[in-house]
Each structure stands twice: as structure tokens, then as C-alpha cells.
C-alpha positions in Angstrom: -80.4 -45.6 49.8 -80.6 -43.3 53.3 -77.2 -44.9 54.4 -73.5 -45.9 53.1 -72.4 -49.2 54.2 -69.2 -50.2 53.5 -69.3 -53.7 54.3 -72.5 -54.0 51.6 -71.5 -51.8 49.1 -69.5 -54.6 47.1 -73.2 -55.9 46.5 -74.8 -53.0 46.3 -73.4 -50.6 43.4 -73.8 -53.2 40.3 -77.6 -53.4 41.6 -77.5 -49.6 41.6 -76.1 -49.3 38.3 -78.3 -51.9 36.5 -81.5 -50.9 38.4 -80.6 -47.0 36.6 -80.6 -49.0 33.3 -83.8 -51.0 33.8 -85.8 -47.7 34.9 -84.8 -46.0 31.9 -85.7 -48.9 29.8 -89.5 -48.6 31.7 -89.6 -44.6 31.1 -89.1 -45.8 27.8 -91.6 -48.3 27.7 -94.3 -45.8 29.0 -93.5 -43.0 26.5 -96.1 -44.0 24.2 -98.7 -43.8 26.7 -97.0 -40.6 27.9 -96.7 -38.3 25.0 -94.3 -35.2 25.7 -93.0 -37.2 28.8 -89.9 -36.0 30.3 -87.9 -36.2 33.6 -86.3 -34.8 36.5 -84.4 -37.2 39.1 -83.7 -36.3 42.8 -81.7 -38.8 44.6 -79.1 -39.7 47.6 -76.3 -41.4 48.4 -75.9 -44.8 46.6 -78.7 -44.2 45.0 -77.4 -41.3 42.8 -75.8 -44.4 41.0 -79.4 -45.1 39.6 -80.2 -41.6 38.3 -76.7 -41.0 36.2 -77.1 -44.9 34.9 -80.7 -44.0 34.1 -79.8 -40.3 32.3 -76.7 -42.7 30.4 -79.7 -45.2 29.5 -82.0 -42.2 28.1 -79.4 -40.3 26.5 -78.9 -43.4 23.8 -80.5 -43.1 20.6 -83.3 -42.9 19.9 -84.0 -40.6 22.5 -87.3 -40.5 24.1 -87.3 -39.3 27.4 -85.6 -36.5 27.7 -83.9 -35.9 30.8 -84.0 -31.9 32.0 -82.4 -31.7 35.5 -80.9 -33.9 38.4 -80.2 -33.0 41.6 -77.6 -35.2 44.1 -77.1 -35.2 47.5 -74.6 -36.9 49.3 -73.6 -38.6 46.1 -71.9 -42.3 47.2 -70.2 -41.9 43.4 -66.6 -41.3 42.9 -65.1 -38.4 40.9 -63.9 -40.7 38.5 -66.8 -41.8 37.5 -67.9 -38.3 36.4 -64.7 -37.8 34.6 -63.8 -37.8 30.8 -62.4 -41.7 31.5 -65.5 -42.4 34.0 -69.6 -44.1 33.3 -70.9 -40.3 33.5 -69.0 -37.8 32.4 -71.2 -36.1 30.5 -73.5 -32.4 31.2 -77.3 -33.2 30.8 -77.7 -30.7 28.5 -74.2 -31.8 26.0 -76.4 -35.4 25.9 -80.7 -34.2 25.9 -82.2 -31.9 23.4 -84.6 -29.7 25.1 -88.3 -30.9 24.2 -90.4 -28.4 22.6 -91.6 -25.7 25.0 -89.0 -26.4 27.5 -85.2 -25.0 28.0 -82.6 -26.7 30.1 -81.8 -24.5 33.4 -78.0 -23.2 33.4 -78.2 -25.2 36.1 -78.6 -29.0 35.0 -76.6 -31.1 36.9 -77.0 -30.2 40.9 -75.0 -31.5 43.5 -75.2 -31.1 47.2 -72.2 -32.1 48.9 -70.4 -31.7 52.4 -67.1 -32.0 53.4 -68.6 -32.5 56.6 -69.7 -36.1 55.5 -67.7 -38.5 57.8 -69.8 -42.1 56.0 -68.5 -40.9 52.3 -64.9 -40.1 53.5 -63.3 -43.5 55.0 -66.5 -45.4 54.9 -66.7 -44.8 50.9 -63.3 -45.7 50.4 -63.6 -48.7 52.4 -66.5 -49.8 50.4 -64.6 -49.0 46.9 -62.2 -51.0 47.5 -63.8 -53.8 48.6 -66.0 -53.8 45.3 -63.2 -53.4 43.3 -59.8 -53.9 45.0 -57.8 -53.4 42.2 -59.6 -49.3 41.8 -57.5 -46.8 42.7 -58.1 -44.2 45.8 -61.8 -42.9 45.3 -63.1 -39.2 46.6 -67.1 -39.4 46.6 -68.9 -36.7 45.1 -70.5 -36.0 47.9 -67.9 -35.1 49.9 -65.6 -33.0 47.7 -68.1 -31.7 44.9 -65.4 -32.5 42.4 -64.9 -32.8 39.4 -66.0 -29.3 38.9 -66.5 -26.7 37.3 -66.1 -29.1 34.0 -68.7 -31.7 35.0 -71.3 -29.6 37.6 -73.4 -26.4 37.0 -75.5 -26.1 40.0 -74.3 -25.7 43.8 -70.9 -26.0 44.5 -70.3 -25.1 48.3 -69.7 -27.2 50.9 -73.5 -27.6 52.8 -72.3 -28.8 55.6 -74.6 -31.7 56.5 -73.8 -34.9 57.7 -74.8 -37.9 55.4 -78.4 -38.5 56.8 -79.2 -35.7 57.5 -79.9 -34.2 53.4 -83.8 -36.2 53.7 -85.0 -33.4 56.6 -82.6 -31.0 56.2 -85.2 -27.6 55.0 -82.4 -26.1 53.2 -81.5 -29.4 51.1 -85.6 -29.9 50.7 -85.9 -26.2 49.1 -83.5 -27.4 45.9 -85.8 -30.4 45.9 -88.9 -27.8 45.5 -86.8 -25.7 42.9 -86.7 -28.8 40.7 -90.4 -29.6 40.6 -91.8 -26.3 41.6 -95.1 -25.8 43.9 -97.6 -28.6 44.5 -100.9 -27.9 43.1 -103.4 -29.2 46.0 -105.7 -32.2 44.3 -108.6 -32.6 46.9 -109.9 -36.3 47.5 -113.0 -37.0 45.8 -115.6 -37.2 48.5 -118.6 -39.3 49.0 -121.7 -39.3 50.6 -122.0 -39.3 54.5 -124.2 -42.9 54.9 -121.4 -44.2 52.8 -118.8 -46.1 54.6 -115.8 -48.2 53.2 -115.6 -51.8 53.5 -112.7 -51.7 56.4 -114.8 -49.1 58.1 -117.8 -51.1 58.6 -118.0 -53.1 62.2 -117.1 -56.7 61.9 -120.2 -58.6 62.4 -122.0 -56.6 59.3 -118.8 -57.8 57.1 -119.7 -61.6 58.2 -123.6 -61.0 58.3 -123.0 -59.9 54.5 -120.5 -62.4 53.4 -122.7 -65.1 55.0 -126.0 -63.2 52.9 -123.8 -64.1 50.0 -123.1 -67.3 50.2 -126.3 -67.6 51.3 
């Protein structure tokens, strides 16, 4: 999710939450077809909900999808959550074994946060409350970087940024590129010059030759 709304969160953070578990569940499903598969999971805002439900899905036994490295920005979560009485309170690398070949980073669990982030100060609370108004007072994440050090590893100063702005932000982009490294250029297959595609061709050819066919 690119934005907090208060007003919608009541309906949106149980989708969140199940939509981590029912992602894991596919990863899961594909593993067979997929042998040595393992993940990495970027994500924003609300949707940081769906990556720590997904690593609490994967981390059950039997485990197989291992789960390396997340990195959150502007995370709509509360500290609680991530807390010894919270859904996620657990290091990535206290849950995963590292697959074979591989070694978890000292750096596991990454968090970008601001304490410039106006939406996940009264906005978030606002929205906490009104999915759960018996919860207690809620600091996001995202806004404080807590609770650390006992729960993060990676990134623990304020960046500054506003809540939208994490998506085109270069500095936030280069810890997306730390995660998954340099993009290997795939060229296009190409195909011969007289060739054209079917939406290419001029209108009256695709009726002449749908007409041919009936025909």
C-alpha cells in the first residue's frame, strides 16, 4: 500500500495479515517446482503487514522457503507487534536456517524509518484504534524504528522522508538494490524484420484475414 488511511485501515490490516499468510502458503506450493527456492521481501507501509505474516507463515515447520532478508520502509506496524508479546517478534535469522551455499547478512531484518512521517504519527494511531478500540497507544515502526536494538539489525537512523516519498526516494531505492544486487540485462528475443505482430498489423488486413478464415 503507497498510502496510510486511517479511516480504511479497520478494513485493511486483517487483509494485510491473511494475504502474508496466503503468499507464504503459494511460495510453498511452488517449492517443488522451484528446487533451492528462497526469498527476500521489500515492502511499505501497510503492506509490511504482508511480508512479517508471510516470514511467520514460512518460518513454521516444515520449512521450505527459507526466508534471508526483509527490508521495511515506512512500516504502518506497531512496535508491539514486533515485541516478545507481539505477531513478530522474532530475528529472521533466530527463525530460517541458512540454505546451503547461502549465509544470512548481519543485517536481516532492515527498516527504514522517519520521524519525519506525519501519516504514521496521528494518522496511524487514529487508524489503530479504530481497528481495535480496545488496543492500547500504538508508535508505528516506521516512525520511531523501535523496538530496537533487540528486534532490528539493519538501519536505525531517522531517514528523514515523508511517508510517500520511500517509492522514488534514490537513497531508499539503493537498500532496495543491496537486497537483490545488480540486474543482469536479458535482451528481448528478436524476430525477423517482415514479421509484424498481430496488433501491429493495419485493420483492414486483420478483417481481410479473419474473413479468409471463415471463409
Amino acid at each position: 500500500y503507497y498510502a496510510y488511511d486511517p479511516l480504511l485501515s479497520q478494513t485493511k490490516i486483517r487483509p494485510a495479515i491473511d494475504s502474508g499468510v496466503e503468499l507464504a502458503k503459494y511460495l510453498k506450493k511452488i517449492t517443488s517446482r522451484n528446487k533451492g527456492l528462497h526469498v527476500q521481501f521489500v515492502r511499505h507501509s501497510l503492506g509490511c503487514r504482508v511480508v512479517l505474516s508471510a516470514v511467520a507463515e514460512l518460518a513454521r515447520e516444515p520449512q521450505t522457503v527459507p526466508v534471508l532478508r526483509v527490508l521495511l520502509m515506512g512500516a504502518a506496524v506497531p512496535e508491539r507487534d514486533c515485541t516478545g508479546e507481539g505477531l513478530w517478534p522474532t530475528k529472521i535469522r533466530d527463525l530460517f536456517s541458512a540454505p546451503q551455499g547461502y549465509e544470512f547478512a548481519a543485517s536481516s531484518d532492515v527498516i527504514l524509518y522517519s520521524r519525519n512521517d506525519g501519516t504514521l504519527k496521528w494518522d496511524f494511531i487514529v487508524g489503530e484504534w479504530a481497528a481495535n478500540p480496545k488496543s492500547r497507544f500504538a508508535n508505528a515502526v516506521g516512525r520511531t524504528g523501535g523496538p530496537y536494538p533487540e528486534r532490528w539489525t539493519g538501519v536505525v537512523d531517522s531517514c528523514g522522508l515523508k511517508h510517500s516519498e520511500y517509492l522514488t526516494d534514490s537513497t531508499a531505492l539503493m537498500h532496495v538494490a543491496d537486497l537483490f544486487g545488480t540486474l543482469a540485462y536479458r535482451p528481448l528475443p528478436t524476430r525477423s524484420e517482415d514479421t509484424r505482430l498481430l496488433d501491429q498489423r493495419q485493420p483492414g488486413s486483420r478483417q481481410m484475414e479473419s474473413t479468409t478464415r471463415m471463409g
